[in-house]
C-alpha positions, 0 to 999 in steps of 0.5 A: 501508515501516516494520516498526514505527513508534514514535509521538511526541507530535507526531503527530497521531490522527484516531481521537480528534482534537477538532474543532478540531483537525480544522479545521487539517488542509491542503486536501491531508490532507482530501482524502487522507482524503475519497478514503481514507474508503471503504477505511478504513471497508472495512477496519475493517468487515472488523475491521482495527485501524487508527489513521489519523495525520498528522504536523503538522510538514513532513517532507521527503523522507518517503513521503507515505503508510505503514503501520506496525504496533504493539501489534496495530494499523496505524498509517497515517500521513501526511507531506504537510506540506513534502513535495514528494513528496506532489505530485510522486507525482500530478503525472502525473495529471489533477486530476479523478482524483487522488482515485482515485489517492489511494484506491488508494494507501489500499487499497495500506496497507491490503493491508499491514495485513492481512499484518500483523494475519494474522501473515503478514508476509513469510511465504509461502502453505502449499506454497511452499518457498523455493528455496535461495539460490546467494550466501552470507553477507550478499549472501543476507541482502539478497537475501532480505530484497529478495524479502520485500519485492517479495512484500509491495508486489506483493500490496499492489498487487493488493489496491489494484487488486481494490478499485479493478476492484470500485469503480471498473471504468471507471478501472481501466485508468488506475489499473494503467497508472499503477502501472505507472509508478510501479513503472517509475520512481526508486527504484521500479524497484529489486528491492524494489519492483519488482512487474510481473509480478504487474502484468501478471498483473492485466491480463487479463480476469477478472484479479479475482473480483469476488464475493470479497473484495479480499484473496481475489481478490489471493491468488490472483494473488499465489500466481499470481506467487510461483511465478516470483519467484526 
């Protein structure tokens, strides 16, 4: 997940985007923004500066769906066009349900902008204190630098999983189940995004408050998780 993302001229912004120009979005980019439309209007009822973009030109290889962050807003950014990741991520899922797979990648994002836009991005809750580190020099840097990540993709994850146990409590089950393979599976198994023990945190009955907000309920399970990631 990028840090910062600088913009091109040859992205496109949905915020000001002309209708024909919106007329030429994919089948594909319409219905990731159709799924995503109730997080993101969640998200900017919440005041969450975001800037919805879509890359016109193939990108292969890309991740379909990011998040970046400049000037004080997030930058939330598709590359669907020529990508065979962008099919190959849902190729599991039935095709009655990618859409909700879709929505929860979008909350996912949007868990991410909201570290960003709080200032809290690889910072930790008030009363944790990072335990030293028994490696030296650049081995430590990775290894932190590895756990900053696996915190910011776990409560991403949480924040996904709290909207879709309060939108969509009858495909939770599926939902976790299948960002579990994710995790589980390729690059994802790698330290930096391997988030199974705030998945299995998540699995539990009355793992979320639904009276709360989809980032308070994530809170508390990923405070609930940072106290035995090492």
């Amino acid at each position: 997940m990028p840090n910062r993302l600088l913009l091109m001229s040859f992205l496109i912004a949905l915020s000001s985007l002309p209708a024909a120009a919106a007329a030429r979005l994919t089948d594909l980019e319409s219905r990731w923004l159709q799924a995503g439309q109730p997080v993101i209007a969640f998200a900017r009822a919440q005041g969450l500066p975001i800037d919805i973009i879509v890359q016109p030109q193939d990108a292969p290889g890309a991740v379909p769906l990011a998040l970046g962050y400049e000037a004080g807003r997030c930058k939330l950014v598709l590359s669907l066009r020529g990508n065979a990741q962008a099919e190959g991520v849902l190729q599991e899922v039935l095709p009655a349900h990618q859409g909700v797979m879709m929505e929860a990648m979008m909350a996912h994002e949007i868990g991410h902008c909201q570290r960003y836009a709080q200032g809290d991005w690889h910072a930790l809750p008030r009363g944790f204190v990072e335990p030293p580190s028994m490696q030296r020099g650049k081995q430590a840097q990775l290894a932190q630098e590895l756990r900053e990540t696996r915190r910011e993709e776990a409560y991403a994850d949480l924040v996904a999983l709290a909207w879709m146990h309060g939108r969509h409590p009858g495909q939770y089950q599926e939902v976790l189940a299948w960002m579990r393979g994710v995790r589980a599976s390729g690059d994802s198994a790698g330290a930096s995004h391997a988030t199974q023990a705030w998945l299995a945190l998540a699995d539990g009955d009355g793992a979320f408050d639904g009276s709360a907000s989809p980032f308070e309920q994530a809170q508390v399970l990923w405070r609930k998780g940072l106290s035995g990631d090492k």
